[in-house]
LOKOLVEX-715660 format. One line per field, with one value per residue: residue in three letters; chain; y, x, z of N, C-alpha, C, CB in turn; residue number from 1. Coordinates in nm, 4 decimals. Atoms other than C-alpha are relative to their C-alpha. Glycine has a CB too. Layout:
residu c(ALA:...)
chaine c(A:...)
n_Y c(Y:...)
n_X c(X:...)
n_Z c(Z:...)
ca_Y c(Y:...)
ca_X c(X:...)
ca_Z c(Z:...)
c_Y c(Y:...)
c_X c(X:...)
c_Z c(Z:...)
cb_Y c(Y:...)
cb_X c(X:...)
cb_Z c(Z:...)
num c(NUM:...)
This chain:
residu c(UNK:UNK:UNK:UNK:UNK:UNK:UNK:UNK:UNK:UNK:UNK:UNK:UNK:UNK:UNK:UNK:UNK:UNK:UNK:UNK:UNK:UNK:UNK:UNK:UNK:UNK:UNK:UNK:UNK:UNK:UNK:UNK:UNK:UNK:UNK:UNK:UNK:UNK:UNK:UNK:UNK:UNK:UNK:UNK:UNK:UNK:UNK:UNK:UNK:UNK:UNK:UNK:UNK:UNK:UNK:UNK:UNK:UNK:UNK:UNK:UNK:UNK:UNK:UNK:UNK:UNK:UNK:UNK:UNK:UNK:UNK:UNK:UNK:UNK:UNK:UNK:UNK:UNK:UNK:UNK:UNK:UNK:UNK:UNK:UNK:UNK:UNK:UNK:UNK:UNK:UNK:UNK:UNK:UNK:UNK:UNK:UNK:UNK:UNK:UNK:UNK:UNK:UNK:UNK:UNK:UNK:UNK:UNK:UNK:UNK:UNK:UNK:UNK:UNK:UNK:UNK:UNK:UNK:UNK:UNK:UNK:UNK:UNK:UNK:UNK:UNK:UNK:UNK:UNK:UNK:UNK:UNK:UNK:UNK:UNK:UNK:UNK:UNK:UNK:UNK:UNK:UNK:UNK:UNK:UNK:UNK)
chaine c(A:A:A:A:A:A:A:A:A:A:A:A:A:A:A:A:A:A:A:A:A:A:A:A:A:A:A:A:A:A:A:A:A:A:A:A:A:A:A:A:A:A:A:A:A:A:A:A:A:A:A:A:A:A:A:A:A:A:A:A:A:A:A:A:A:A:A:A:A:A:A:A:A:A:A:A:A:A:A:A:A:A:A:A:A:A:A:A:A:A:A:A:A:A:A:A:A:A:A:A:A:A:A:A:A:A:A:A:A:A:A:A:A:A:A:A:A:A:A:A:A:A:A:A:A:A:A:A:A:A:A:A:A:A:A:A:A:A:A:A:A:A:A:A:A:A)
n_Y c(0.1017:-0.0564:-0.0370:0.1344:0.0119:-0.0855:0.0082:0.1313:-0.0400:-0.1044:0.0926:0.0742:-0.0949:-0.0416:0.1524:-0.0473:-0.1316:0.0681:0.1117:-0.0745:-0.1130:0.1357:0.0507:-0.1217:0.0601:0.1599:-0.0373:0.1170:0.1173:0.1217:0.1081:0.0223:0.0201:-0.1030:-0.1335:0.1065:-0.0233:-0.1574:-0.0259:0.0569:-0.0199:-0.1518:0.0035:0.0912:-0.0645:-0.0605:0.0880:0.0299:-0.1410:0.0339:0.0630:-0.0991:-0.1145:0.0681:0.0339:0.1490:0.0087:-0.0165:0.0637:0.1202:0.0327:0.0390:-0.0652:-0.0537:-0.1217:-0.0361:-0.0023:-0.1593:-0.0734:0.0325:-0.1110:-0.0604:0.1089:-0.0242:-0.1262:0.0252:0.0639:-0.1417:-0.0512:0.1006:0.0787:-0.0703:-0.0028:0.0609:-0.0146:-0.1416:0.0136:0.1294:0.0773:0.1531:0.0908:0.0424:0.1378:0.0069:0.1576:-0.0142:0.1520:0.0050:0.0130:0.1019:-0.0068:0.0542:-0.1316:0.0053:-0.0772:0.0186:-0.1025:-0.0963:0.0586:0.1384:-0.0391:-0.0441:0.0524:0.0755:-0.0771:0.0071:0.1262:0.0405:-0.0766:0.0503:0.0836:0.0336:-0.0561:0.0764:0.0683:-0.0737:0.0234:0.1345:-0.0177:-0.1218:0.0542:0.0841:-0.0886:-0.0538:-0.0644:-0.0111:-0.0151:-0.1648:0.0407:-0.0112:-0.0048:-0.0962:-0.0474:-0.1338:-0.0984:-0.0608)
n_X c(-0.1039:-0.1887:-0.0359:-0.0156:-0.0852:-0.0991:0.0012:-0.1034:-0.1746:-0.0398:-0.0350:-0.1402:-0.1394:-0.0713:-0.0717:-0.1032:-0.0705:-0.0201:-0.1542:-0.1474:-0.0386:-0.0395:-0.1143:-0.1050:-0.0565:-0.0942:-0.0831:0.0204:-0.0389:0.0737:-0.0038:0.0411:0.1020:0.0865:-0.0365:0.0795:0.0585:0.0146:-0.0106:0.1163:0.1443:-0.0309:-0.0235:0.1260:0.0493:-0.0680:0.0298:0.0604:0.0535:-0.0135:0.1224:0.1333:-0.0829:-0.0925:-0.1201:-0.0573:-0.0305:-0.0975:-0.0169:0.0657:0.0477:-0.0987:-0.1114:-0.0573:-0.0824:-0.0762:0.1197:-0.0164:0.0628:0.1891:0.0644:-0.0317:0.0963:0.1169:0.0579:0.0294:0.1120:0.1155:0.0659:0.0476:0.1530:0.1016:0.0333:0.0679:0.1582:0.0526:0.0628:-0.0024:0.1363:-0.0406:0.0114:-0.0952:-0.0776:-0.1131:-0.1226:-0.1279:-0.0517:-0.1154:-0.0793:0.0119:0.0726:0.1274:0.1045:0.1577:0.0987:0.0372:0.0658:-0.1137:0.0211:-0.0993:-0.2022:-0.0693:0.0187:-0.1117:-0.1490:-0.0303:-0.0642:-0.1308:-0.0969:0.0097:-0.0452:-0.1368:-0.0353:0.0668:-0.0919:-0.1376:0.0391:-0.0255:-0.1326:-0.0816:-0.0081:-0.1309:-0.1644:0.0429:0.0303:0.1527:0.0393:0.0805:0.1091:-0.0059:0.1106:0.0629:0.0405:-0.0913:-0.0183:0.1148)
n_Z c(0.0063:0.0147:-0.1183:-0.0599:0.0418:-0.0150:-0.2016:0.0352:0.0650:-0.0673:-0.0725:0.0786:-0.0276:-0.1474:-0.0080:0.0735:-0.0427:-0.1197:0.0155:0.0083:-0.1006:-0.0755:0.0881:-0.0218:-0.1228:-0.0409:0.0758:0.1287:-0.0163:0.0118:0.0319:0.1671:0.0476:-0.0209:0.0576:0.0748:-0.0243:0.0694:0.1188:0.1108:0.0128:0.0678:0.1535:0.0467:0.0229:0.1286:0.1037:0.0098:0.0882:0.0978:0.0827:-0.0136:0.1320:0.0734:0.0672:-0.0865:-0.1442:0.0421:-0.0929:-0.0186:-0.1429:-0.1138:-0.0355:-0.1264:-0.0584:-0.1388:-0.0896:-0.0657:0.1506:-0.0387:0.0049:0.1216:0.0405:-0.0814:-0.0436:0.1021:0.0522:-0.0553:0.1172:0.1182:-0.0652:0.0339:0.1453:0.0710:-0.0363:0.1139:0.1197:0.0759:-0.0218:-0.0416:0.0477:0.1237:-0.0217:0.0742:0.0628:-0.0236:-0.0095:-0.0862:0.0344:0.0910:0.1386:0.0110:-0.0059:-0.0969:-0.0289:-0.0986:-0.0210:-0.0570:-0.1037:-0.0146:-0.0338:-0.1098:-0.0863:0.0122:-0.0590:-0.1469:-0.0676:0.0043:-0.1157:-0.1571:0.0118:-0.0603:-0.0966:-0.0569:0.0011:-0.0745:-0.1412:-0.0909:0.0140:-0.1256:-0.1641:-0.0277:-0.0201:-0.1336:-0.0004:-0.0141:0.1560:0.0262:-0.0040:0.0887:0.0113:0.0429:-0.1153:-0.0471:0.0952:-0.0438)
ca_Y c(-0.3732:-0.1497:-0.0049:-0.3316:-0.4251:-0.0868:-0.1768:-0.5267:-0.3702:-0.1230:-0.4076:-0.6177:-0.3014:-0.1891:-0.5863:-0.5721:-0.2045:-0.3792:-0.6967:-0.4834:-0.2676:-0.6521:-0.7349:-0.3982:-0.4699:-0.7833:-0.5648:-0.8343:-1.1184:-1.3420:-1.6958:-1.8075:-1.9239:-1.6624:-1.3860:-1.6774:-1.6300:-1.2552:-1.1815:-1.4463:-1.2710:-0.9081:-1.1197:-1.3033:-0.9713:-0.8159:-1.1147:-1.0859:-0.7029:-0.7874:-1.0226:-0.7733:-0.4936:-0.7726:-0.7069:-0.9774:-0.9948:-0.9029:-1.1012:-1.4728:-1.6221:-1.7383:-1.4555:-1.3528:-0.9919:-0.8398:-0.8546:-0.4673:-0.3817:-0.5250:-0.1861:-0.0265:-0.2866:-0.2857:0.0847:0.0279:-0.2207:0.0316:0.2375:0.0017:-0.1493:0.1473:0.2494:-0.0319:-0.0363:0.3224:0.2134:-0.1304:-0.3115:-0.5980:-0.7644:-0.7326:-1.0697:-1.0864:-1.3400:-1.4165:-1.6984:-1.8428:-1.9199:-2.2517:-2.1170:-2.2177:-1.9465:-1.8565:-1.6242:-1.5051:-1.2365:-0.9213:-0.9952:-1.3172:-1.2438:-1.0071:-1.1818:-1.4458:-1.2159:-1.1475:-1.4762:-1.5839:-1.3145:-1.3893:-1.7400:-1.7248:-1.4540:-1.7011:-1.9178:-1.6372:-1.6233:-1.9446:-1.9045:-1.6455:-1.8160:-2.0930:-1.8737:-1.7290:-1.4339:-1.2459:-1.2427:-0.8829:-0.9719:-1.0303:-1.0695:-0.8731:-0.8193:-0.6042:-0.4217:-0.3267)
ca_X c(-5.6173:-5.2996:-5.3312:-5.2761:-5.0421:-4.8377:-4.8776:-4.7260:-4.4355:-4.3692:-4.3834:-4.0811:-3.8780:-3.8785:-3.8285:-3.5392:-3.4069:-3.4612:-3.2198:-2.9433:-2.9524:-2.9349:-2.6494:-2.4416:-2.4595:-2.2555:-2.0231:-2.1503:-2.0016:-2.2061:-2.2597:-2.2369:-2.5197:-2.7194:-2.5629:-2.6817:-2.9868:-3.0154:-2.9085:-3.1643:-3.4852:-3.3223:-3.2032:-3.5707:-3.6900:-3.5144:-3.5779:-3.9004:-3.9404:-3.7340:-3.9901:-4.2804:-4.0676:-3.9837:-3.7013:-3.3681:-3.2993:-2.9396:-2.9306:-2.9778:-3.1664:-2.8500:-2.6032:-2.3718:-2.2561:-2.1044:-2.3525:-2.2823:-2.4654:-2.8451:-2.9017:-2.8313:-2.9815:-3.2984:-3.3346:-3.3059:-3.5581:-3.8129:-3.8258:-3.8545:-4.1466:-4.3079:-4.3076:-4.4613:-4.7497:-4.8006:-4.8197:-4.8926:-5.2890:-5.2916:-5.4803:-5.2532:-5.1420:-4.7671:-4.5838:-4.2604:-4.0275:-3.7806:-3.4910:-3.5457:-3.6963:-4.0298:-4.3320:-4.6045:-4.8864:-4.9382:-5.1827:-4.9329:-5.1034:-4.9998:-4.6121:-4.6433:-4.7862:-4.5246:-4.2479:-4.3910:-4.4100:-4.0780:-3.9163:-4.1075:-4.0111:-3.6426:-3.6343:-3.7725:-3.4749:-3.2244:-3.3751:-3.3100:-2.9491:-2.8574:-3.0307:-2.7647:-2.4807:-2.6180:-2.7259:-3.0269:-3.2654:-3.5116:-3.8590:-3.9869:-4.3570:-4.5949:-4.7916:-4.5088:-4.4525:-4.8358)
ca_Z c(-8.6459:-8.7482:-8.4072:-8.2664:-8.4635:-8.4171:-8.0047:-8.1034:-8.2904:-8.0178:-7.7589:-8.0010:-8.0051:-7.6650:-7.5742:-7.7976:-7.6355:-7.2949:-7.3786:-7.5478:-7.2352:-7.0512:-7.2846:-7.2066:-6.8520:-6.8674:-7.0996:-7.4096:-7.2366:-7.3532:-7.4565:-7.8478:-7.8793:-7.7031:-7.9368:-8.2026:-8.0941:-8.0919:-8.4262:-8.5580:-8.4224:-8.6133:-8.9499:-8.9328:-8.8958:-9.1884:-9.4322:-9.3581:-9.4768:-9.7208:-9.8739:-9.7815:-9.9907:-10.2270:-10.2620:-10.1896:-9.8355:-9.7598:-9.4681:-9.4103:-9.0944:-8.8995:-8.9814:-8.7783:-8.6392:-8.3521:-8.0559:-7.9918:-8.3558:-8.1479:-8.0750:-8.3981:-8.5609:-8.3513:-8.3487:-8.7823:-8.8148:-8.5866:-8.8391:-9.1366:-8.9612:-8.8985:-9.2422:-9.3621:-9.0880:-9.2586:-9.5543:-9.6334:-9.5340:-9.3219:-9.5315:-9.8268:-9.9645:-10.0085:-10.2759:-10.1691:-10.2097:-9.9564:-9.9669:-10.1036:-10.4068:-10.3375:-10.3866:-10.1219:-10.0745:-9.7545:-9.5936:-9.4442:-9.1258:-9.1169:-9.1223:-8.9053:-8.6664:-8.7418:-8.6630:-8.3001:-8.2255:-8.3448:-8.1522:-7.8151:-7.8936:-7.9020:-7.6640:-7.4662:-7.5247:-7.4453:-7.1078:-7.0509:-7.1574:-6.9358:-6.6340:-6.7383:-6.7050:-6.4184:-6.5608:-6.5027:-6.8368:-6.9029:-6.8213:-7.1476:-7.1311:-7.3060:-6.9618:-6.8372:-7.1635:-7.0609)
c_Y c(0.0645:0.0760:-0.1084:-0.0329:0.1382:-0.0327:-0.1526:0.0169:0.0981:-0.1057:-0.0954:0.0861:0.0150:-0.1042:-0.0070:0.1083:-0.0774:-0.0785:0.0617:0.0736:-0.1685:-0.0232:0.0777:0.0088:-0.0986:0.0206:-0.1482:-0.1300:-0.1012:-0.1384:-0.0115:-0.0236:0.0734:0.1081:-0.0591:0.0455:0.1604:0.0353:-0.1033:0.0699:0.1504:-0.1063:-0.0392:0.1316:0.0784:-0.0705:0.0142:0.1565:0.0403:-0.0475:0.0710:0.1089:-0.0438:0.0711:-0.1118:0.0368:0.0266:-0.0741:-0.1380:0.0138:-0.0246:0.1087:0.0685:0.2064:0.0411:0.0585:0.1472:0.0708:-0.0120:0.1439:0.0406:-0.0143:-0.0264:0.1399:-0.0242:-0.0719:0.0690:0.0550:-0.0460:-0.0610:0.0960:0.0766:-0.0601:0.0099:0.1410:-0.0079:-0.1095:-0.0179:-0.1194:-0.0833:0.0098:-0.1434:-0.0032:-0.1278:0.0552:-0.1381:0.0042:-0.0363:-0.1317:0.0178:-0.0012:0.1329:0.0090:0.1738:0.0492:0.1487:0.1125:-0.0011:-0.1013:-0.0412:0.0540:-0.0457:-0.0905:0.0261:0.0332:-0.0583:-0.0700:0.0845:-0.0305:-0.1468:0.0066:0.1182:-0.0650:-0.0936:0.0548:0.0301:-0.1283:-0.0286:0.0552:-0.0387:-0.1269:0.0435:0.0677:0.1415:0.0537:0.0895:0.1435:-0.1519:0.0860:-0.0013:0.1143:0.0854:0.0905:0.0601:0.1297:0.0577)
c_X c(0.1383:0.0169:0.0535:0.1456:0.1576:0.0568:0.0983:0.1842:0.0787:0.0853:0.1221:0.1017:0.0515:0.0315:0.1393:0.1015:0.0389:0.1361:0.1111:0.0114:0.0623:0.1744:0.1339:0.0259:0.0908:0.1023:0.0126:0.0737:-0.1008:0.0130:-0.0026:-0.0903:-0.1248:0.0252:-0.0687:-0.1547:-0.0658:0.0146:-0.0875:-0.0988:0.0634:-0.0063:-0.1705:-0.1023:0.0097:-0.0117:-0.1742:-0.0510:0.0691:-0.0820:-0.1354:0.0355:0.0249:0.1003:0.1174:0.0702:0.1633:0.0803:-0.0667:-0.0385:0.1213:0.1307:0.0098:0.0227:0.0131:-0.1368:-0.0279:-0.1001:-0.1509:-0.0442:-0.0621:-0.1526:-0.1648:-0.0501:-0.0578:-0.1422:-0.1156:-0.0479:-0.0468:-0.1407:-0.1253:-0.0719:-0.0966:-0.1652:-0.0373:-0.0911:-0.0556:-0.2025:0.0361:-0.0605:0.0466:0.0439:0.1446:0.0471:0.1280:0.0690:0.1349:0.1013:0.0649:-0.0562:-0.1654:-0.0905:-0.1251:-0.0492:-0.0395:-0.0856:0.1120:-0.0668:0.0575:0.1368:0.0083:-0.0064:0.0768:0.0864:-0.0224:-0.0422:0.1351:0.1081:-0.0492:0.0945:0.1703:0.0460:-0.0157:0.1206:0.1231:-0.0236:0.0468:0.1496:0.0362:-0.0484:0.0721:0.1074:-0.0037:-0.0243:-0.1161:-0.0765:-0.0874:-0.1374:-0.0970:-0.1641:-0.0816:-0.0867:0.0910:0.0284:-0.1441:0.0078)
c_Z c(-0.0115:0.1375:0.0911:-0.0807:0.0034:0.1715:-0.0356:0.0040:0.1213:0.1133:-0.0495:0.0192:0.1182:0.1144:-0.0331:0.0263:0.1626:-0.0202:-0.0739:0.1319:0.1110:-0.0390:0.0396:0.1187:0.0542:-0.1060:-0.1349:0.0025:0.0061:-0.0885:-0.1742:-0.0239:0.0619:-0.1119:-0.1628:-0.0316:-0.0407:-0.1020:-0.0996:0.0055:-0.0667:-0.1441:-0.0060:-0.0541:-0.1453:-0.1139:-0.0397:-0.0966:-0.1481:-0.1073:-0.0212:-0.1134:-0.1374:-0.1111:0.0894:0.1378:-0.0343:0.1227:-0.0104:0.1147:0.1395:-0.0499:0.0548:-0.0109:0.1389:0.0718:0.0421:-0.1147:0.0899:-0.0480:-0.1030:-0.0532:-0.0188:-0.0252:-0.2109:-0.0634:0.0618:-0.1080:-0.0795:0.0250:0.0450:-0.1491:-0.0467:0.0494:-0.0233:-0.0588:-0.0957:0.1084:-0.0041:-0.0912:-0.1530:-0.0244:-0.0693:-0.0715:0.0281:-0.0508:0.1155:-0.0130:-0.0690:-0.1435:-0.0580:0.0404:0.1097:-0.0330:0.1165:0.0789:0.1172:0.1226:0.0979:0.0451:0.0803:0.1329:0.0296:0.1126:0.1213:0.0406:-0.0129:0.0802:0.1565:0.0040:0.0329:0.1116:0.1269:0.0421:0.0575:0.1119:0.0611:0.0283:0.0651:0.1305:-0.0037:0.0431:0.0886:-0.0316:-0.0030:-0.1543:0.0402:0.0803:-0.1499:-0.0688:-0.0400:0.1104:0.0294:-0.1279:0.0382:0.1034)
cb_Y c(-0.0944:0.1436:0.0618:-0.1168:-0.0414:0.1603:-0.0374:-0.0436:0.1230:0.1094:-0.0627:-0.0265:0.1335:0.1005:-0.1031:0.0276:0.1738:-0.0936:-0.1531:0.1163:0.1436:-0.1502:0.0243:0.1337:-0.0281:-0.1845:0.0415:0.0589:-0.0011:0.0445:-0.0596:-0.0821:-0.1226:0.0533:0.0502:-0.1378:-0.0503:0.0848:0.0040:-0.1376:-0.0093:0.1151:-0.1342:-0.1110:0.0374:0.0187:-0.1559:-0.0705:0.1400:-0.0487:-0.1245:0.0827:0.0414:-0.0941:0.1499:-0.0938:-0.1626:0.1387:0.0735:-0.1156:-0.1451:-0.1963:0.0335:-0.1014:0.1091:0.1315:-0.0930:0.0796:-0.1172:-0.0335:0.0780:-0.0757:-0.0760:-0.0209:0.1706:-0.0492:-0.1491:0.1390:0.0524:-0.1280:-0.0891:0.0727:-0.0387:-0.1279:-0.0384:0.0422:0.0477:-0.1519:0.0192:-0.0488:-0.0337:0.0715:-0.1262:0.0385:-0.0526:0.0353:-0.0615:-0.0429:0.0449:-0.0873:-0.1043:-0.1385:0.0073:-0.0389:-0.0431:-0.0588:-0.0613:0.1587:-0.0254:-0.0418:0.0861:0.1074:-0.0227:0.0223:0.1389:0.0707:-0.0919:-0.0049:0.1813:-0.0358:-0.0307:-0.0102:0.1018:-0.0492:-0.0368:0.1255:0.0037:-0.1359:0.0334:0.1876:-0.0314:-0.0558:0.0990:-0.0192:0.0085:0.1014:-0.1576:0.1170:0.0280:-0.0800:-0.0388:-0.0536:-0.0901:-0.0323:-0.0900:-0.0680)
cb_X c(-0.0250:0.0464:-0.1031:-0.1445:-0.0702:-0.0627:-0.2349:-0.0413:-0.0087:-0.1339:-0.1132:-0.0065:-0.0117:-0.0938:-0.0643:-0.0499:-0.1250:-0.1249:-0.0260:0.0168:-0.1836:-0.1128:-0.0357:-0.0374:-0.0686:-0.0956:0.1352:0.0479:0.0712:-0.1022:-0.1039:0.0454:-0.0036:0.0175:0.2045:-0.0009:0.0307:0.0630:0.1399:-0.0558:-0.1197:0.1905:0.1405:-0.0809:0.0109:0.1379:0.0482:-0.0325:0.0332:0.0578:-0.0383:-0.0209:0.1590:-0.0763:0.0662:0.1329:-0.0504:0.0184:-0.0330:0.0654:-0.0865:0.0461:0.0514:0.1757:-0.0448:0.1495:0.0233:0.1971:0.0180:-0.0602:0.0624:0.1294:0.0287:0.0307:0.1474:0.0936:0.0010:0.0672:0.0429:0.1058:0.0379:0.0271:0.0849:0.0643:-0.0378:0.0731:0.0631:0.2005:-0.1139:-0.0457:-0.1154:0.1277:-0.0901:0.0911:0.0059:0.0206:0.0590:-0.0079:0.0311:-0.0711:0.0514:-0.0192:-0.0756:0.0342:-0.0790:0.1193:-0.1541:0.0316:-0.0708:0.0153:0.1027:-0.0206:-0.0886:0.0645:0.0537:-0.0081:-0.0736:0.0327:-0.0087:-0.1897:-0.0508:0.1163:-0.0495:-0.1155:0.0082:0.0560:-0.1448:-0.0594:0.0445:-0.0483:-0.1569:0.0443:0.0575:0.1089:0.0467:-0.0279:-0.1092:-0.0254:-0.0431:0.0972:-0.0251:-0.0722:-0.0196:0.1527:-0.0055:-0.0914)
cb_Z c(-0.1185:-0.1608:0.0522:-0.0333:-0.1051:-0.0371:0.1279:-0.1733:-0.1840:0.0534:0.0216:-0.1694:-0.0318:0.0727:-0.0983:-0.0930:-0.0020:0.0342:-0.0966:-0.1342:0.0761:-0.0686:-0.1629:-0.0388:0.0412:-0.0261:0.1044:-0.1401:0.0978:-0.0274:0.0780:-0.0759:-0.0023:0.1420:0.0144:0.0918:0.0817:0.0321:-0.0204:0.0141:0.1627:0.0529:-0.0751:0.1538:0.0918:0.0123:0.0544:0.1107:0.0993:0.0224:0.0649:0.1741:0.0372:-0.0598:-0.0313:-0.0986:0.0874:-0.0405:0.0968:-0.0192:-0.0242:-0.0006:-0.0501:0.0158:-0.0522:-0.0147:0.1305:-0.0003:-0.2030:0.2149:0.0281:-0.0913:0.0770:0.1482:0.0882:-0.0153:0.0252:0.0872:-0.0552:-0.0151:0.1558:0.0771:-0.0706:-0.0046:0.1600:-0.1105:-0.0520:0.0514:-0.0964:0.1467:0.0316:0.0116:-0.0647:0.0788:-0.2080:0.1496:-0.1777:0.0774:0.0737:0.0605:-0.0544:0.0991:-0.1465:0.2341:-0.0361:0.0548:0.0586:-0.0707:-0.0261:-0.1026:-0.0861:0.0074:-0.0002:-0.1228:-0.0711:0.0735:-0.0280:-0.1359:-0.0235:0.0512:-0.1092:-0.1295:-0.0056:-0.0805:-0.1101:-0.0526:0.0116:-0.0767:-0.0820:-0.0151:0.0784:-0.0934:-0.1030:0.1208:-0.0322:0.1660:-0.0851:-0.2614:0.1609:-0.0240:0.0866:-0.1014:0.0962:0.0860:-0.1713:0.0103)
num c(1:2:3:4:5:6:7:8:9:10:11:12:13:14:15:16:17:18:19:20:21:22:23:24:25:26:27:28:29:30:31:32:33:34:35:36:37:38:39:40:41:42:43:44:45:46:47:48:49:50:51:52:53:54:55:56:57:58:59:60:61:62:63:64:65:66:67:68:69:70:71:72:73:74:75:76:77:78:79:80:81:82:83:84:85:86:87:88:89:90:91:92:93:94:95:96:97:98:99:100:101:102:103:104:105:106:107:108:109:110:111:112:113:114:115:116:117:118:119:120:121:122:123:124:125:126:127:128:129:130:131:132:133:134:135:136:137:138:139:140:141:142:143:144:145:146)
């Protein structure tokens, strides 16, 4: 299973390396609410290893920064994420609470699996955004990562 899960994480990053390289082509002229977008599936990511680490997130879900940081950003959370699939067992169960206050339990599996669906998901969305604006999105499918 952590092999799988490392192939997952690999497939998010180099997804993620792809669309900043998208992004830098169109010299980061992009839409608000695509850049919106992007910086949610990084903070979601970062809240979430936050809570896995518990410790407090230092990022909310919708904040902002300059669309030029993805990379960075992206290359940052790589590491962090490999770390954990190191050193952490999927079937660990993390308590966390969210940002409502409210406590869960949830198997470290679970989340992570979360986290690469919530990133296909709105990557999904920033595709769609950029074939509004007439720009052309990455191909974002896990098939071509394969």
């Amino acid at each position: 299973m952590k092999e799988f899960l490392k192939e997952l994480f690999e497939y998010n990053y180099q997804t993620n390396r792809e669309l900043c390289e998208r992004f830098k082509s169109y010299n980061y002229q992009l839409d608000t609410e695509l850049c919106r977008l992007a910086n949610h599936i990084l903070n979601a990511q970062q809240v979430w290893i936050s809570r896995i680490n518990q410790i407090k997130s230092q990022v909310k879900p919708w904040d902002e920064f300059p669309i030029e940081s993805f990379s960075q950003r992206n290359e940052n959370l790589n590491i962090e994420v490999k770390k954990m699939l190191e050193n952490r067992d999927a079937e660990e169960v993390i308590v966390y609470q969210n940002f409502a206050g409210d406590r869960f339990e949830k198997k470290l599996l679970d989340i992570l699996m979360h986290l690469i669906n919530h990133s296909t998901y709105h990557r999904g969305q920033i595709a769609m955004l950029m074939r509004k604006a007439g720009m052309e999105p990455i191909s974002s499918d896990y098939i071509h990562f394969k």
